[in-house]
ZAGU-321709 format. One record per residue (C-alpha): x negated, y negated, z negated; residue number from 1. Coordinates in steps of 0.5 Angstrom, whole numbers, padded with zeros to 4 digits, m for minus. Example, Ala and Ser with C-alpha at 12.3 -4.5 7.8 and 13.67 -1.06 7.14 Angstrom:
% residues 2
SITE      c1      c2      c3     n
SITE   m0025    0009   m0016     1
SITE   m0027    0002   m0014     2
//
This chain:
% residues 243
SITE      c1      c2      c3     n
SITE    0021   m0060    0017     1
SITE    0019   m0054    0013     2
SITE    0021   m0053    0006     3
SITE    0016   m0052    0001     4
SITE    0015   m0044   m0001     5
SITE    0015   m0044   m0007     6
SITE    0011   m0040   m0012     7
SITE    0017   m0036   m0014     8
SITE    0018   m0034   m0006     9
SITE    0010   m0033   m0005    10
SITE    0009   m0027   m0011    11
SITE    0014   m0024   m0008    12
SITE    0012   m0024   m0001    13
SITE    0005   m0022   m0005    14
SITE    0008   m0016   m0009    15
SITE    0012   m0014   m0003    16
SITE    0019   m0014   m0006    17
SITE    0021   m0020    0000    18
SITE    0025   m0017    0005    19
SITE    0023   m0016    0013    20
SITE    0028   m0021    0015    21
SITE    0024   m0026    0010    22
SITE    0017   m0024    0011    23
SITE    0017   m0024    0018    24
SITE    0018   m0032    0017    25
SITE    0014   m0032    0012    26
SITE    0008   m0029    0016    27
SITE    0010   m0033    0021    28
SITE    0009   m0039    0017    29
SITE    0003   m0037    0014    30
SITE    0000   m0036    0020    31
SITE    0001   m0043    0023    32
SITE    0000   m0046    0016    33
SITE   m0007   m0046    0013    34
SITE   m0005   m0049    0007    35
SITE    0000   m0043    0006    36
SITE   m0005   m0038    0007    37
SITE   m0010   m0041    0002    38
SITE   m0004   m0042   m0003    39
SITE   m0003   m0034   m0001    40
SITE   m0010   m0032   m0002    41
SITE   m0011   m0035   m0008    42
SITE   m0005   m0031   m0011    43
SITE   m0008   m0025   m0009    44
SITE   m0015   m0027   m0012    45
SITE   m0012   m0029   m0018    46
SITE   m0009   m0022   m0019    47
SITE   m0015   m0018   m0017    48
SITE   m0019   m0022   m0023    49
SITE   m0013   m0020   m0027    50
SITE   m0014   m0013   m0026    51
SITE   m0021   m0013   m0026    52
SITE   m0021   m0016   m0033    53
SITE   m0017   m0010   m0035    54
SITE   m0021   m0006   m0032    55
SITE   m0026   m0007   m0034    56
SITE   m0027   m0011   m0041    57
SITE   m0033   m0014   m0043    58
SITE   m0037   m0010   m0047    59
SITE   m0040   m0014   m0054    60
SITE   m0047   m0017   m0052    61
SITE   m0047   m0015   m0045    62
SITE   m0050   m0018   m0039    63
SITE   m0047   m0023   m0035    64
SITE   m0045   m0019   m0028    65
SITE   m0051   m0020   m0024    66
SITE   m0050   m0023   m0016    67
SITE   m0048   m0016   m0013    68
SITE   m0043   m0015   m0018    69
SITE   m0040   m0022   m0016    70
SITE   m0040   m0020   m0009    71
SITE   m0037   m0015   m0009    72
SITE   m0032   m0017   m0012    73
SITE   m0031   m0023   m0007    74
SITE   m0031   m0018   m0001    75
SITE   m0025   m0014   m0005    76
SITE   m0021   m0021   m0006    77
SITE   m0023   m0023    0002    78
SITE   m0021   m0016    0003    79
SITE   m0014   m0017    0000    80
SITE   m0014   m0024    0004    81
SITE   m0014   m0019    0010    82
SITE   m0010   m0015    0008    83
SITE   m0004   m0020    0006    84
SITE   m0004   m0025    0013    85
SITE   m0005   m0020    0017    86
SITE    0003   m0017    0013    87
SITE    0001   m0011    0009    88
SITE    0005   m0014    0002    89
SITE    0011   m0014    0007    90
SITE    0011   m0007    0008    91
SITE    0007   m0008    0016    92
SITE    0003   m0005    0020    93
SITE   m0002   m0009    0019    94
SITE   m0003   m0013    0025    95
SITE   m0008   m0019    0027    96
SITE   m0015   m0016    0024    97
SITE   m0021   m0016    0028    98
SITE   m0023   m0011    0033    99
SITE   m0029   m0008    0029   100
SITE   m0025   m0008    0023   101
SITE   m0020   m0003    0025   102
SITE   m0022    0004    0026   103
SITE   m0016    0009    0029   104
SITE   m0016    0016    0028   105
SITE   m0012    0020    0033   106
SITE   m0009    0024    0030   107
SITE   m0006    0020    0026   108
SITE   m0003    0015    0031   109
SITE    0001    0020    0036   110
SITE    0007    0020    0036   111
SITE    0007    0012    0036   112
SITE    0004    0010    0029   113
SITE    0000    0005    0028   114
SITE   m0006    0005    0023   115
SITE   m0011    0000    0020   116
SITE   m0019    0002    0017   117
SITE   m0023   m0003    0013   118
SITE   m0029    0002    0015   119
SITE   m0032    0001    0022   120
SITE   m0030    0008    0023   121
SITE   m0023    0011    0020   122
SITE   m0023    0017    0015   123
SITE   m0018    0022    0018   124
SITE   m0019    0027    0010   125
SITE   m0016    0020    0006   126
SITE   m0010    0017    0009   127
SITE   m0004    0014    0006   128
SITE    0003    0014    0009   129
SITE    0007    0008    0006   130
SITE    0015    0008    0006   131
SITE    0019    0002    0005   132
SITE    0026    0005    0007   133
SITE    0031    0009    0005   134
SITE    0034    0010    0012   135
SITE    0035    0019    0012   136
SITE    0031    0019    0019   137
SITE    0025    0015    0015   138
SITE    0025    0019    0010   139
SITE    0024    0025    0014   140
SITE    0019    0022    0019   141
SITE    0014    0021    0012   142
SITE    0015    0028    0011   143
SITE    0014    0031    0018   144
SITE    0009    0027    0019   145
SITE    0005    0029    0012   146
SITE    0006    0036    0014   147
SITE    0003    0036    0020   148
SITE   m0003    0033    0017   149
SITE   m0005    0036    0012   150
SITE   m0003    0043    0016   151
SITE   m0008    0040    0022   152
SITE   m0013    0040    0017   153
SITE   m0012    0047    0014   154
SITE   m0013    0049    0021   155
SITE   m0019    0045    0022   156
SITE   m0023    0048    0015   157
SITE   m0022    0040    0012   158
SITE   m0020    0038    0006   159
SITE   m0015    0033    0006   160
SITE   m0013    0027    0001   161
SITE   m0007    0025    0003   162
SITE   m0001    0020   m0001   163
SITE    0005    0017    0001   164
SITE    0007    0011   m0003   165
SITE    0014    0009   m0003   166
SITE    0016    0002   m0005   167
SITE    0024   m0001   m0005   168
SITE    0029    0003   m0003   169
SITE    0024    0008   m0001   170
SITE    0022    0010   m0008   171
SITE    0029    0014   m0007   172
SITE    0025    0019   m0003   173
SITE    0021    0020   m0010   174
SITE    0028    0020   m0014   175
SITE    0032    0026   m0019   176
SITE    0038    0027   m0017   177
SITE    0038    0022   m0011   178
SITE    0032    0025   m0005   179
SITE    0034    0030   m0001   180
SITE    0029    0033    0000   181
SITE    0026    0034   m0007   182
SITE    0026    0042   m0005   183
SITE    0022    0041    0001   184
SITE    0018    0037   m0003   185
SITE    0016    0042   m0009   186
SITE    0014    0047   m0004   187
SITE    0010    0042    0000   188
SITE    0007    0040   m0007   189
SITE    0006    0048   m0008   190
SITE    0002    0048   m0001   191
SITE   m0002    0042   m0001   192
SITE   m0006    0040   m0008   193
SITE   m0009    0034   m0005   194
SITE   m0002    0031   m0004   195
SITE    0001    0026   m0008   196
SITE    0007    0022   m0008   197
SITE    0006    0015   m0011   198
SITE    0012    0011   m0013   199
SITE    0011    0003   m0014   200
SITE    0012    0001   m0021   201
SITE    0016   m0007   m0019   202
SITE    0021   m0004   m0016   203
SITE    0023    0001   m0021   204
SITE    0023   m0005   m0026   205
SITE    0027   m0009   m0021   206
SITE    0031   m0002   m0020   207
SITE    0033   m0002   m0027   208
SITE    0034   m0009   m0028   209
SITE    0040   m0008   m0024   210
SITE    0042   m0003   m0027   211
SITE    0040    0003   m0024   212
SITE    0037    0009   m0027   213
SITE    0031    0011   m0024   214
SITE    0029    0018   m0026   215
SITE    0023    0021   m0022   216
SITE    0022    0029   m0018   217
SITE    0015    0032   m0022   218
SITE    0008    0031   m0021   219
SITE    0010    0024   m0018   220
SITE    0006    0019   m0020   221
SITE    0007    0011   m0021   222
SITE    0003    0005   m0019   223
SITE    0003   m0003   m0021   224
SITE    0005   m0005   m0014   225
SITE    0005   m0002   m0007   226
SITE    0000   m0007   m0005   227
SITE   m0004   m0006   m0010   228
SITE   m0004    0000   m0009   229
SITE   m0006    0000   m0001   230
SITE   m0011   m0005   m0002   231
SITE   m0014   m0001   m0007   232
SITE   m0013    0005   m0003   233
SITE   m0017    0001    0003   234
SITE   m0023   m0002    0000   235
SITE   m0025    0006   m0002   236
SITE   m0024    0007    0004   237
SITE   m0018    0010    0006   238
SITE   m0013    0010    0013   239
SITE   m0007    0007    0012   240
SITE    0000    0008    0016   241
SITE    0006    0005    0016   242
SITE    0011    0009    0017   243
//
């Protein structure tokens, strides 16, 4: 019999600071487990209450939310939902959506990768590439694979929005003193304005909880968490590729 997953575990998996071994479980789990799912859901959506309500706190006087704010925030939690059974909080692929909730752009998926829209047709001038390993080849794969979309776009006369957000040990690719690549960085930072680096905030926090100075490269800029960070980016829109 399968033990209860604790609250403790399911934050985690919903922040996406488990590990692939451990979510992969968990994902298997959660898709045989309704009441898991659920559990899963109601996190993400307690979350997303928070931060709207810091987002936007209430005005002295003003109206109550009338029925399309409310639904919009209800498809921006469902939303969330997909995201996370379908294994984005663990740094997936996202796998499982339904065909006509996943759009593909071309020149994103050669070389293998695979790419999630929540728009009908995927945008190929808004992409985020997540990294979520500090193995050299990954590291190497984000950046090339950056520059070749930003380049084809040049040539193309778009222009491109392109982010790559790092969490866990991927933010090492985003460090001071620790990237190997910072100098290829600042040039390709000097080339393409519409490039952002993104780091996750929770991990840099667990980082240096464990003693850890974490000191970021110029222009990179932080986020509460990776997934939320993703989730936003794919309810505006966005195409999202795990690298």
């Amino acid at each position: 019999m399968n033990p209860v997953v604790s609250d403790e575990i399911l934050h985690a998996f919903v922040d996406g600071e488990l590990d692939v071994v451990e979510s992969e479980a968990l994902i298997a789990r959660i898709r045989d487990d309704k009441d898991l799912a659920q559990r899963v859901c109601a996190l993400r959506s307690l979350r997303s209450m928070v931060r709207l309500a810091y987002a936007e706190p209430p005005v002295a006087g003003r109206r109550q939310p009338g029925a399309a704010t409310r639904r919009q925030f209800m498809q921006r939690c469902a939303y969330g939902c997909l995201v996370l059974v379908a294994g984005l909080s663990g740094g997936w692929a996202l796998r499982g959506l339904e065909p006509q909730a996943v759009a593909t752009v071309p020149a994103v998926v050669a070389g293998g990768f695979q790419t999630v829209s929540l728009a009908r047709v995927a945008d190929p001038n808004r992409v985020i590439l997540h990294l979520d390993s500090g193995a050299p080849d990954k590291m190497r794969t984000v950046l090339d694979q950056a520059d070749r979309l930003l380049d084809e776009a040049e040539q193309q006369g778009r222009a491109m929005q392109l982010e790559i957000i790092a969490n866990s040990r991927g933010i090492d690719l985003l460090r001071t003193g620790v990237s190997p690549h910072a100098a290829r960085m600042a040039r390709m930072k000097q080339r393409h304005a519409n490039l952002h680096w993104v780091a996750c905030g929770q991990s840099i926090a667990r980082f240096t909880n464990e003693g850890e100075k974490v000191v970021l490269l110029p222009a990179t800029l932080t986020a509460p968490t990776a997934i939320g960070e993703i989730v936003t980016r794919l309810q505006q829109g966005w195409t999202y590729v795990r690298v």
